[in-house]
N, C-alpha and C positions, 0 to 999 in steps of 0.2 A: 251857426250850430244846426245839425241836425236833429228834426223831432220826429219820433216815432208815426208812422201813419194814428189817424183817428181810431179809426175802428181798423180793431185785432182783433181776432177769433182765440178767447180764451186755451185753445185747444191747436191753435197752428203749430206748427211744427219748429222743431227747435231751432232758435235762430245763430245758433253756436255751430264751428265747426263742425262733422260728423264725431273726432276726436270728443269734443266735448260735450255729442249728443249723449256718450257713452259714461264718459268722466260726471260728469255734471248732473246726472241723474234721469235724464231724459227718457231715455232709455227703458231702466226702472220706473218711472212714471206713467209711461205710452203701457208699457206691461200692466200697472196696476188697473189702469182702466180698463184691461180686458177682464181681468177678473173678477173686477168689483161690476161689468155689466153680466158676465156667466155670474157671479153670487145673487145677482137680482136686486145688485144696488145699482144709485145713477153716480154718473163721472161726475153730475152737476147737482151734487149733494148739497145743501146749504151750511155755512159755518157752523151752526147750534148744532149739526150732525155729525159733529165731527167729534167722537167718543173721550180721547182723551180731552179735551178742553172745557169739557163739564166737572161741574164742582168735584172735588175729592169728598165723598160723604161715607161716613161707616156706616155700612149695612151694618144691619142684624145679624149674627151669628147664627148659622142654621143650624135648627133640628138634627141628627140622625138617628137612626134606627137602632145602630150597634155602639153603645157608647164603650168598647171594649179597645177599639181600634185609637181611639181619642189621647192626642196626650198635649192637645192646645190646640184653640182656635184655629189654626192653619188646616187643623186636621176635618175638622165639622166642614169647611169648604170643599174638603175634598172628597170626601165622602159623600158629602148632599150632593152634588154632581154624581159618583160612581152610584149612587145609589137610583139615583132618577136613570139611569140605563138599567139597570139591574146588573150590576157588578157587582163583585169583592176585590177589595185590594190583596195584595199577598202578602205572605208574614213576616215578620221580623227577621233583616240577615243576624248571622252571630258573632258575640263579641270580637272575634278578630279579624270580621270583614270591617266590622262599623269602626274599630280603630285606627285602622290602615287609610278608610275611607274618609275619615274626619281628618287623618293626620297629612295627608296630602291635600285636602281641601283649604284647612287651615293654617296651614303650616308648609308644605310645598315640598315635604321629607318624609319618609317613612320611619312610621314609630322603632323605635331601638326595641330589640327581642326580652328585653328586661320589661320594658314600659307594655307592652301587651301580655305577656303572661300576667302581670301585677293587676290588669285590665281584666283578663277574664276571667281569673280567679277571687276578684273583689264581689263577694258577697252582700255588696252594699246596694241595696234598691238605686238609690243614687248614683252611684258609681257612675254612671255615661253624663249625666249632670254636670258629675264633678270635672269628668274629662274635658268638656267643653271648655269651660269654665278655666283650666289649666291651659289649654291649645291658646284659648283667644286673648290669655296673660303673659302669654309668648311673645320675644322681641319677634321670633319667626315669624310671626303673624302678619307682623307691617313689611316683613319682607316679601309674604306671597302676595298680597291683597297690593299692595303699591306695583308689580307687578301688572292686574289686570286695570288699575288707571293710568299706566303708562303707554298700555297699549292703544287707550283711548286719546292721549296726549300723542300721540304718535312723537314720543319721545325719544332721542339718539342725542350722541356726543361730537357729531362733527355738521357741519351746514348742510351737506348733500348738492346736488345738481355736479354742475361741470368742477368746481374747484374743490368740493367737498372738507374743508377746512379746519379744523379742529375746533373745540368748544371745553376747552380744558374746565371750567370752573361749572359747566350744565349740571355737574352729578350735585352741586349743592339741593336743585330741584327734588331730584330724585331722591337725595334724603328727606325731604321737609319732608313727601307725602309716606316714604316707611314712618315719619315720626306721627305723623295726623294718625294712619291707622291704628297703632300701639298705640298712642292716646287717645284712643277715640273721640279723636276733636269733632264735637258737633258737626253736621255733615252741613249744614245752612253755613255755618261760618269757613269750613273749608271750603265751600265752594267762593264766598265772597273775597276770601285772602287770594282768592289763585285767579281773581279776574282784577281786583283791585287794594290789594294788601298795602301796596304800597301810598296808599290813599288814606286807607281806612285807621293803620296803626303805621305809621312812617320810621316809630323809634323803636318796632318791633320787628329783629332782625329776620325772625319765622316768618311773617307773614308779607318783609317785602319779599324775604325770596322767593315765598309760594306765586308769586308773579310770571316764576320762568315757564308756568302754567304756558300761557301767552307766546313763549318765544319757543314751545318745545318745537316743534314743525319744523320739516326743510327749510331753508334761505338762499337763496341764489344769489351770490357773494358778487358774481360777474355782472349780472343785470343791477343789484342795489348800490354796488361799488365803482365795479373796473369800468361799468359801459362809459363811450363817451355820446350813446342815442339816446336823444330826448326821449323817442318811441320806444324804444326798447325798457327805458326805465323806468317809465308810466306803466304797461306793460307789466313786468316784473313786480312794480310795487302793488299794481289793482291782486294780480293772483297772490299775494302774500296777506293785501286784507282780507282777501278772500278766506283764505286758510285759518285768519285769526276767526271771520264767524264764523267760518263752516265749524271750526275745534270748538268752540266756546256753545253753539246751540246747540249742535248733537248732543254733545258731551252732558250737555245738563239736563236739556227740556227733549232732547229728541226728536225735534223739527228738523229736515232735509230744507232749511232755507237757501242754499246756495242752489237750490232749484229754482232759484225765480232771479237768478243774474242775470240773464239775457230776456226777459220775459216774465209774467205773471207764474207762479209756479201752476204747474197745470192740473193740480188734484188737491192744494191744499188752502187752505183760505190766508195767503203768503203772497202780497204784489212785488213788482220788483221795488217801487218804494217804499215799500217795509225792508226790504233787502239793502236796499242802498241807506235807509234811518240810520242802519248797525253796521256798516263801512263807517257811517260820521260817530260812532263810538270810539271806533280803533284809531280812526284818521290821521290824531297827534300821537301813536304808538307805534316808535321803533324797534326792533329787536337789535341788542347790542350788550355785548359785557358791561356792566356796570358795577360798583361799588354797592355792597349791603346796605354802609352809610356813611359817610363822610367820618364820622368818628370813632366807627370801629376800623376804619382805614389809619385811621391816626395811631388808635395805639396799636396795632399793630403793628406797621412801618417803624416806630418808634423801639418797641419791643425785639424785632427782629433785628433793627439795625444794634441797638445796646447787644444782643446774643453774638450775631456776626461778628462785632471787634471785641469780644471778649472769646471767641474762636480763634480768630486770626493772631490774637495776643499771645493765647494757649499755644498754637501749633507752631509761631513762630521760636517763643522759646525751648518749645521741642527740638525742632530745627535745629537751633543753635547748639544746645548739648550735644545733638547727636550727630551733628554735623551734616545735618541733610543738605542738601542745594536747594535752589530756589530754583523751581520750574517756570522755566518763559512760557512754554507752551497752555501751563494753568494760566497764565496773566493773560494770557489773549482770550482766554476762554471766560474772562471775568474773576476769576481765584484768587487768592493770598500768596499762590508758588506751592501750596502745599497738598493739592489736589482737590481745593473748593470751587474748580471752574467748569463752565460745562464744555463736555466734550462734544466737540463738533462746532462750537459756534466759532464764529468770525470777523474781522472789521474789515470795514468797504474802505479802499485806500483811496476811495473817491469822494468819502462824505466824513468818514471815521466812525459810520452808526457799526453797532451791532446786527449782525444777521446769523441766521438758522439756517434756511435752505440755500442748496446749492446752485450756484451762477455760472455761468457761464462766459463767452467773450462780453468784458463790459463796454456800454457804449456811455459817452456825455464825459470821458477821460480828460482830464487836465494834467499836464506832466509839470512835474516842479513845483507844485503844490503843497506843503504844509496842514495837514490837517489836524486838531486838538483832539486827543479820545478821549470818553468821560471813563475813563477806567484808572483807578488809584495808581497805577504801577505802570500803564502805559503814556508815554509823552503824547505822541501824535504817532499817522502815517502818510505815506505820501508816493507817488508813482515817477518813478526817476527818469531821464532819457538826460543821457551825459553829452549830448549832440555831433555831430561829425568830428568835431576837433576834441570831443571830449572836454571842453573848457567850459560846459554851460554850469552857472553855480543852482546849486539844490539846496534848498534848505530841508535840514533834518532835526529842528526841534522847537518846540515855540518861544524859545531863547533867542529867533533866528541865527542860533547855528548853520554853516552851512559846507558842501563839500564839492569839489570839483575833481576832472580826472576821474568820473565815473562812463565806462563803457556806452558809448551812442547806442541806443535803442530803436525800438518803433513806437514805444510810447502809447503801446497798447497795452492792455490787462485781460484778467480772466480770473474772475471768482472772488474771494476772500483771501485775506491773511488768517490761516487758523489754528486751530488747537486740533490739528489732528492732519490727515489728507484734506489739498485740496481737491476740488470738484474733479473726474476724469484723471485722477493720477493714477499712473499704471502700477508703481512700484512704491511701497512703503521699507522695502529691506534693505539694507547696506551691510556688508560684510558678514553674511548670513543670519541676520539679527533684522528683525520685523520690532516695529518701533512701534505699531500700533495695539501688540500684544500686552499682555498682562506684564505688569512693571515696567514700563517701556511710556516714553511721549514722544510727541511728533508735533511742532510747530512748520508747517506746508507754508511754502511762500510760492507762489507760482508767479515766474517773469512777466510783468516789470514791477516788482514791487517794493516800498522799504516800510521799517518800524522801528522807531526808537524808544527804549525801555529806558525808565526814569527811576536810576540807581540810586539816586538820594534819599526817594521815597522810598524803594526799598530799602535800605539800609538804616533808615530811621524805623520801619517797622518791625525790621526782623533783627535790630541792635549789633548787627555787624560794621564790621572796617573792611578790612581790603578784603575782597573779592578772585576770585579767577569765575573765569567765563569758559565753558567746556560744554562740548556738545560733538555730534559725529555729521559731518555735511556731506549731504549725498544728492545724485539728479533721480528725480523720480520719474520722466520720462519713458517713451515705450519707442521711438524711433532709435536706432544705432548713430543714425547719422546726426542728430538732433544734439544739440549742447547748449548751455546755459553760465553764466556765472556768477561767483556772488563774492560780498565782502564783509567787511566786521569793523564799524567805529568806534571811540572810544572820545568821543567829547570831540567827535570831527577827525581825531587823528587816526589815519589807515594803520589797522593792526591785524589784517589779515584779509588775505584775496586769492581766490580760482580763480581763473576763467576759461569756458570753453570745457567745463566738466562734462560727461555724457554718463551713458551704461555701463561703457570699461573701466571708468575710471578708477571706484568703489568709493568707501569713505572715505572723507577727510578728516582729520582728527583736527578738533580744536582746542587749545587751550591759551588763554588772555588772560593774563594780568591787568586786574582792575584795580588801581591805586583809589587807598579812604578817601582820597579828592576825587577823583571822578562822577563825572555827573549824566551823563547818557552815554546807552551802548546802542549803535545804532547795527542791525541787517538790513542788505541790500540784494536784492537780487537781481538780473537784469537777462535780456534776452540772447547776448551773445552775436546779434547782429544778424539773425537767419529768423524772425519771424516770433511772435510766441508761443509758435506749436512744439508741444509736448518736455514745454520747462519747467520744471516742475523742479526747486529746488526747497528740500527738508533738510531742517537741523533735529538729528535725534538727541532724546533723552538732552534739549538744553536746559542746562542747570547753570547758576550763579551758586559756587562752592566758599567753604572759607578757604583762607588763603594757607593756612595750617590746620592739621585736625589736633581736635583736644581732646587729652587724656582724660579719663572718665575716673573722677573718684568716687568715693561710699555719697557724699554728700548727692556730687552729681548724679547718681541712680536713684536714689532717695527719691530726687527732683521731678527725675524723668517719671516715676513710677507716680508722682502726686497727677501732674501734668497730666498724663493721660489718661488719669480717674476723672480729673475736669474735660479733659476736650469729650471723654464719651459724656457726662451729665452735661455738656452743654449741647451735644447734638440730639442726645434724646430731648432735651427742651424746644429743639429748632424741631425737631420730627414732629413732637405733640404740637409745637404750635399751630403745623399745615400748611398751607397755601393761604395766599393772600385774600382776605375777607373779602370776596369779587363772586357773580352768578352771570348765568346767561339770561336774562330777562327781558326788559322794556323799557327804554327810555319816552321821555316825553320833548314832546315838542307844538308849536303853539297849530293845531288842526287845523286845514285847508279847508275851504268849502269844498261839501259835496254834492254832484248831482248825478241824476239816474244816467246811465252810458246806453245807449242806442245798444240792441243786440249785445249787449255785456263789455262793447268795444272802448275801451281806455280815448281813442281818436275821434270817438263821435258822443259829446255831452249833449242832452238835452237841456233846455231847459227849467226841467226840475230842479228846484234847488232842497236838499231833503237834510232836514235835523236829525239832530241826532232824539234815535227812540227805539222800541223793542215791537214786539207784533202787537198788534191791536183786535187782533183774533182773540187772544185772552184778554176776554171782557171785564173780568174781575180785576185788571190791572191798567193804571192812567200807562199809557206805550209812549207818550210824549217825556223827553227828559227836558228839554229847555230850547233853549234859541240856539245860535252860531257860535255865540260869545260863552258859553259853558266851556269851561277848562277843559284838557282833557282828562285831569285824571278823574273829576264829578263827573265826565261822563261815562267812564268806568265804573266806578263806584252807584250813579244809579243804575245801572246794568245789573250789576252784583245783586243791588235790593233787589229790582224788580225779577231776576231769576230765585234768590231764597227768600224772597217774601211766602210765606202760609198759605196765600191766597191761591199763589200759582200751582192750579193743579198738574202740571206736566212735571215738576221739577221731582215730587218723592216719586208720584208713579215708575218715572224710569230709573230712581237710584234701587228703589225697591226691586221691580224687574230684573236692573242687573246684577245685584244681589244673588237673585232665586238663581238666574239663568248660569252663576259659577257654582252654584250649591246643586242645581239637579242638572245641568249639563244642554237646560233648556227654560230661557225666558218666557214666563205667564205670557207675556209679548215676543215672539221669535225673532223681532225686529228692533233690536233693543235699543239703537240708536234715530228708529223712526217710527213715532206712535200716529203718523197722519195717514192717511187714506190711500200711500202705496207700501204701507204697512200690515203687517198683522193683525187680526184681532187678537183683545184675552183671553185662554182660553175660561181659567177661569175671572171673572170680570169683577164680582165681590170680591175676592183674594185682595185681589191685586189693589182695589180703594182699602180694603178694612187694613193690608200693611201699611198703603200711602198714608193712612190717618193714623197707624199706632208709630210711625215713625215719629211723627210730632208731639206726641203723645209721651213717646222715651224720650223728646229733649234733643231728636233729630240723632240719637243714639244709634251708629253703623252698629257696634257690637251688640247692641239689645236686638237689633233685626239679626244678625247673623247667630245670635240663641234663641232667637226663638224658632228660624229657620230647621238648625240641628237637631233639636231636640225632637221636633215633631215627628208623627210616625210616618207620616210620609216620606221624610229624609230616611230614617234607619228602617228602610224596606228593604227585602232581598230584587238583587236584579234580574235575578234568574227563574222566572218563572214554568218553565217549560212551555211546549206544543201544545197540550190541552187544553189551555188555562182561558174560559172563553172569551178572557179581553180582548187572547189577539185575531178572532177573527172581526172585534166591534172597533179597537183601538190598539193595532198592530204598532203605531207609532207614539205610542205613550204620552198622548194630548193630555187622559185623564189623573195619570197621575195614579195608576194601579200597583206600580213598582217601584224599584228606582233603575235610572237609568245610566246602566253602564260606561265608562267615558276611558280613552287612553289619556295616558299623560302628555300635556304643553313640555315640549322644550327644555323648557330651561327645568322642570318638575322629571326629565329624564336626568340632566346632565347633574343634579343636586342630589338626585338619589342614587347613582352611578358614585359619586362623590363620598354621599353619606353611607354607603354599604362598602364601599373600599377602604373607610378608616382616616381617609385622606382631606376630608371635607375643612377648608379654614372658615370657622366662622367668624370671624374679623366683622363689626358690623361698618358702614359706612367708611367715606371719604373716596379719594378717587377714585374711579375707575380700574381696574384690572386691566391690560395691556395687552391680551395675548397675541400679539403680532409684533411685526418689526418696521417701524417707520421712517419713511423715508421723505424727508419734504424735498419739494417740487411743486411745478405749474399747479398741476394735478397730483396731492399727494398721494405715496404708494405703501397701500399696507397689504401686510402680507402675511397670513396668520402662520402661527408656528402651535407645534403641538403644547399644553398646555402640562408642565413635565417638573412645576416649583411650586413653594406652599402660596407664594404669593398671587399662584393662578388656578388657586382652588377656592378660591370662596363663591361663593351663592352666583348665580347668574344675573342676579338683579343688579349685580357690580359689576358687569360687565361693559368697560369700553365700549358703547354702540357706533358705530362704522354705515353711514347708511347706504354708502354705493358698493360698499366691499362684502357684499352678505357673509354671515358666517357660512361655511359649509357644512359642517357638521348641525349647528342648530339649522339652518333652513330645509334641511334634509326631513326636519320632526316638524314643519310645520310653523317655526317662529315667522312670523308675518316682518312685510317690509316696512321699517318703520316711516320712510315716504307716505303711510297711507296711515290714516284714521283707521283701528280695526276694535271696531264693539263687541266680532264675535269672530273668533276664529276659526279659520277651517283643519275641519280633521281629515285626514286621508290613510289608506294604506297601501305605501308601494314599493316596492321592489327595493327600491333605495334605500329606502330606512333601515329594511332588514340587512340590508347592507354596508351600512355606515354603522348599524349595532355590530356587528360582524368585525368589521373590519378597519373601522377607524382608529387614528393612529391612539388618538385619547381614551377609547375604549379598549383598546388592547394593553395600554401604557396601565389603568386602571382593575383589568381585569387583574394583570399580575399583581398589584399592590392587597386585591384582594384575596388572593392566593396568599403573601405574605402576612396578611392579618389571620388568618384562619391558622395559620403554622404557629402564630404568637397565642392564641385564643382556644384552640381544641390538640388530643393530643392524636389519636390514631386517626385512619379514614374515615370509620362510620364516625365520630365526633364529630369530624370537621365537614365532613357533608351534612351532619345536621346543622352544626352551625351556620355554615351557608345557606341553607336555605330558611332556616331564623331569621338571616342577615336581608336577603335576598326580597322574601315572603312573607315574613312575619308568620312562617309554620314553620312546622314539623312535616321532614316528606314521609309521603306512605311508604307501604313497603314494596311497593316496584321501583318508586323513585331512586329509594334509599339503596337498594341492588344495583338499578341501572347505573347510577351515579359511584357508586363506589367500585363496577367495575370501569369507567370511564376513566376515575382517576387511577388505577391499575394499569390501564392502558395507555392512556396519553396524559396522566400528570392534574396537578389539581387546577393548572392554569386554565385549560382543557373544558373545566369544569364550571369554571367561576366566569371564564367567555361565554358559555352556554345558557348560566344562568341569565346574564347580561340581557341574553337576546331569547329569550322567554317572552311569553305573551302574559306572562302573571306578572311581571316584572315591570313591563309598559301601561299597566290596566288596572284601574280599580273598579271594583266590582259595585 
């Protein structure tokens, strides 16, 4: 093993690539010490100097002067400051700034033109009180505020890196935290569920999901899975612990500890052995979908499967009345035949598993094979090659049935047997009729493949006797010269054969008599003896028919019309029930030893051998958790204490901080994710302890800080002071807190009020994701966003599908941050593009017209409905140039014209 030289100069230079002098904080650290030596401090401050790490202690409530300005505590701090420069604050904005301004703070939507007149016409001294009060009893509240902890979770729905992979079940996460904030679950216990929930209450389904805490972060699916490099996997897994403390310290205490992975951090009193203590925290913590609990896995699985054959019971005897066919192509898909299968999936005629994405030529082929599927209605499959003399026997059922006198092949494959096209088929149409269209199915067999359908089974499900078999066979193929062919068993006996089909051929029509004895129908496709490029043979719309159709008497429609009142209440039952009780979170597993890595290098251990424990900079707290032999999830769990333990002054300071810094648009700390020494100071420094201690004070109550926040007159100041005003030549950048400070809207606070002033807005709260793209799996899957144009792609943005390699364009154009990154504070900009994707995009133009058609439903002449748009718009009344301008606009080019215009306002993107 390599050990580090004896003596290191606290302050040498980073021992990490250049990349991760940059990444790793280096960088920013090397900076801090230039300023903290221009501020007239030293680099080599001693730990007792390090401001946040001193007790949290409540000051005294200062004096002022003018107790006129006062409307709480918060306000006396701000004042005794303004007032030791010799300032005045400025005065109160009016009730329909401070509504608009609350209503997008708290809620993430602009107040409805009802809800602010009833605001500034209330008479009530209280009234702004009361509004509060109302906002933060809002479900919308857990919806904005979850929001900015998810930016801090650096939270998405797919892995990211090279494979970027789906994570179907993540959005459970992302409900607990909309639920914490609505219930304003203590903020000490939310934080200890989302680091060790799964620890602390194991038979509490809330608090193990709040775990996916832990797993929100990219995962490099290739390095933790596919590698077959010892180095590459080591590698991959150090920067994934990485990821788990960098997310978990920031997040809570605001330490930049991931600065001392290759070295002592170089400004804050942070070794890299306190760094690597909190690697042996995570150490036995994998990210992986897991079960909520074993037992809510059980009734559920149980529940659904009772709902499923009481569907398939329902749709079958529909069937049967109404004479429907059984669809083969639903059977491959996993279905009952009556359209319960999924479209697009497939069986490997190689293994018989189910598969999703698309394949290609398969390799590891075995021809003459027999495979079992675990699918109720399918027997098996198998890949054919009839051999030179065509005499080799095939087995086609796990009966070993078997068939000879099939077409010699090459005994190669390509793809799936599916419920739709296979992979690369050029042509889905025969006889001008597209199979893959609405009313239409498509079972894709591409050369060499077979599958035998297990007619007994069906026939015992869906209470039928004799059968016909009917379907339209066609070559989906793109070469002319290219041909294929296929055939059709019936319990081994040949009842039907092409061969050497192509492009001219067109369809084949099929129809087979299935005798009540019969017991497998076997298709065959096979290559035609030229290779298996571009064979591609489809059976459309195949159906299994009765053998007669029956007349429908009073009784019979009676039946049908009961039937389909049950199949809908049992699918609304299968809807409410969801997805399977599964999250993205953490698994355990029994921790490795850890030791310090040379230069942060995975290949070079020293040996340090380092326990698990937390910083020992915070003196008020034992950093030691145990020995080797602590489980992993106690070493979670005392993590969890030693972060919402009372004692620890870091952990209210920065909840407080970031609190203030989404309410006035700027952190007491600017830094809000780093209170160490390449940080900020407070500006104001009492503030900021006398919240950290009334926090504890409320019961660790978020909502109690975010009223006392609002209410205060510092929050309901005007932002707009003018040119004169002599703060700004003392406090041009509003450190003191003289006004309030103006802010554009975040993102997803454009695309929710775009939504909510077109009429259009679903508020549907929770469960998956929203989908607005079209996906494609593959190596690399491809998503591809589509304009969002249905009610199911209108709700809140916090339900938004997150994509983390595929940015949205429309939101990253406003500044939505990549969720690859930890983002404590986001950046605003104004450029060019934005006014142009307001302008121009597809969703904003799709939206503007919807708002055009609500204004037509809601006002009746022009001047009406230009007041109401700008009601809708504003939350005013336009003056009277607006109200001309605007109403010759719609004269001239229409109200759509209009309601685009407003879109892309600057009163519209801005609250004041």
């Amino acid at each position: 093993m390599r050990k580090p030289p004896a003596l290191r100069s606290k302050f040498s230079g980073c021992s990490r690539s250049p990349i991760g002098f940059f990444t790793g904080g280096g960088f920013a650290r090397a900076v801090g010490i230039v300023l903290f030596s221009l501020g007239g401090l030293r680099a080599e401050q001693k730990e007792t100097e390090l401001w946040s790490l001193k007790d949290v202690s409540r000051p005294p409530v200062p004096a002022v002067a003018d107790e006129a300005d006062v409307r709480n505590p918060i306000d006396r701090f701000v004042l005794a400051l303004l007032e030791e420069r010799g300032l005045r604050p400025v005065g109160e904005a009016d009730r329909r700034v401070l509504i608009r301004r609350l209503s997008f703070d708290l809620l993430g939507l602009p107040p409805a033109p009802e809800r602010v007149r009833r605001f500034v016409g209330d008479p009530d001294p209280l009234a702004y009180e009361k509004l509060v009060d109302e906002f933060l009893d809002s479900p919308h509240f857990g919806e904005r505020w979850a929001t900015h902890w998810l930016d801090i979770a650096h939270y998405a729905d797919t892995h990211g890196f090279e494979r970027d992979k789906r994570r179907d079940h993540a959005w459970r996460y992302r409900d607990y935290v909309i639920r914490a904030f609505n219930e304003d679950k203590p903020y000490d216990r939310f934080l200890r569920e989302q680091i060790a929930g799964d620890v602390i209450a194991p038979d509490n389904p809330d608090a193990v999901v709040a775990t996916g805490f832990l797993a929100a972060g990219p995962w490099d699916f290739v390095g933790q899975v596919e590698t077959k490099s010892p180095v590459l996997r080591r590698a991959v897994r150090a920067d994934d612990l990485d990821d788990m403390v960098t997310q978990v310290m920031t997040a809570t205490v605001g330490m930049t500890v991931n600065c001392a992975r290759c070295h002592d951090h170089k400004l804050d009193p942070v070794s890299q052995r306190d760094y690597y203590n909190l690697w042996a925290v995570f150490a036995g913590a994998k990210r992986a979908e897991r079960d909520i609990s074993a037992a809510e896995t059980k009734r559920f699985e149980a529940r659904r499967a009772e709902l499923d054959k009481r569907l398939d019971r329902t749709m079958a005897a529909l069937a049967k009345l109404q004479g429907r066919g059984v669809d083969l192509a639903d059977l491959v898909g996993g279905g009952n035949g009556f359209g319960t299968g999924a479209k697009g999936a497939g069986l490997d005629a190689r293994s018989g598993k189910v598969q999703t994405r698309k394949f290609g030529r398969l390799g590891n082929v075995v021809s003459n094979r027999f495979v079992k599927v675990d699918l109720p209605f399918v027997d098996g499959v198998f890949i054919p090659d009839g051999g030179p003399g065509r005499d080799a026997k095939i087995p086609i059922s796990s009966t070993g049935l078997s068939v000879t006198d099939v077409p010699d092949s090459s005994a190669a494959a390509w793809d799936m047997i599916r419920n739709g096209p296979v992979a690369s088929q050029f042509s889905t149409e025969s006889n001008g009729v597209d199979y893959t269209k609405s009313g239409h199915t498509l079972l894709g067999l591409h050369a060499n493949a077979g599958i035998t359908f297990d007619l007994a089974a069906i026939r015992q499900a869906t209470e039928r006797g004799e059968m016909r078999f009917q379907a339209i066979a066609g070559y989906g193929g793109k070469e002319a010269s290219a041909h294929a062919d296929f055939a059709v068993y019936i319990d081994g006996r040949l009842s039907a054969r092409r061969e050497k089909i192509n492009r001219s051929t067109g369809g084949v029509p099929l129809d087979v008599s299935l005798p009540e004895d019969a017991r497998f129908l076997t298709l065959i496709s096979t290559d035609g003896g030229n290779g298996i490029g571009h064979d591609q043979i489809f059976f459309g719309d195949p159906k299994l028919v009765a053998a007669e159709g029956a007349s429908l008497t009073d009784e019979n429609r009676n039946e049908i019309a009961r039937l389909r009142r049950e199949k809908a209440e049992v699918a609304r039952e299968i809807e409410m029930l969801g997805q399977p009780p599964k999250f993205y979170g953490v698994t355990a597993e029994k921790p490795p030893s850890i030791k310090v890595l040379f230069r942060g290098n995975p290949e070079s251990e020293t040996d340090q051998v380092c326990l698990p424990g937390a910083l020992p900079c915070v003196a008020q707290l034992q950093a030691d958790f145990g020995g080797d032999e602590l489980p992993e999830g106690e070493r979670r769990r005392a993590l969890a204490d030693w972060i919402a333990d009372p004692a620890n002054p870091l952990t209210r300071r920065v909840i407080v901080n970031r609190l203030w810094q989404h309410h006035f648009g700027r952190g007491l700390v600017d830094t809000p994710s780093d209170l160490g020494l390449g940080g900020s100071r407070p500006s104001h420094p009492g503030l900021l302890d006398w919240l950290a201690d009334e926090l504890s004070r409320q019961g660790w109550s978020l909502k109690a800080m975010h009223r006392l926040m609002a209410t205060s007159a510092a929050y309901r100041r005007r932002s707009n002071a003018g040119t004169e005003h002599p703060a700004q030549r003392i406090d041009a950048d509003n450190r003191l807190l003289w006004r309030m400070n103006p802010r554009s809207l975040d993102a997803e606070s454009v695309h929710d009020a775009t939504l909510a002033v077109s009429g259009a807005l679903n508020s549907r709260m929770g469960g998956p994701g929203f989908e607005d793209f079209s996906y494609q799996d593959a190596y690399a899957p491809i998503y591809t966003y589509v304009t969002p144009d249905k009610p199911d792609l209108w709700r809140r943005s916090v339900y938004r599908y997150v994509v983390r390699t595929t940015p949205h364009q429309f939101m990253t154009a406003l500044d939505c941050p990549n969720p690859a990154n930890l983002t404590p504070k986001r950046s605003r900009t104004t450029t060019a593009i934005q006014s142009l994707t307001l302008l121009n995009n597809e969703f904003m133009l799709k939206q503007a017209e919807r708002f055009a058609a609500r204004l037509g439903d809601e006002a009746g002449d022009t001047p009406a409905k230009v007041r109401r748009a700008f009601q809708l718009a504003f939350g005013r009344e336009p003056d009277a140039v607006e109200k001309q301008a605007a109403v010759g606009l719609v004269a001239k080019e229409g109200m759509f014209a209009l309601c685009r215009m407003l879109f892309n306002a600057n009163e519209f993107v801005h609250v004041d």
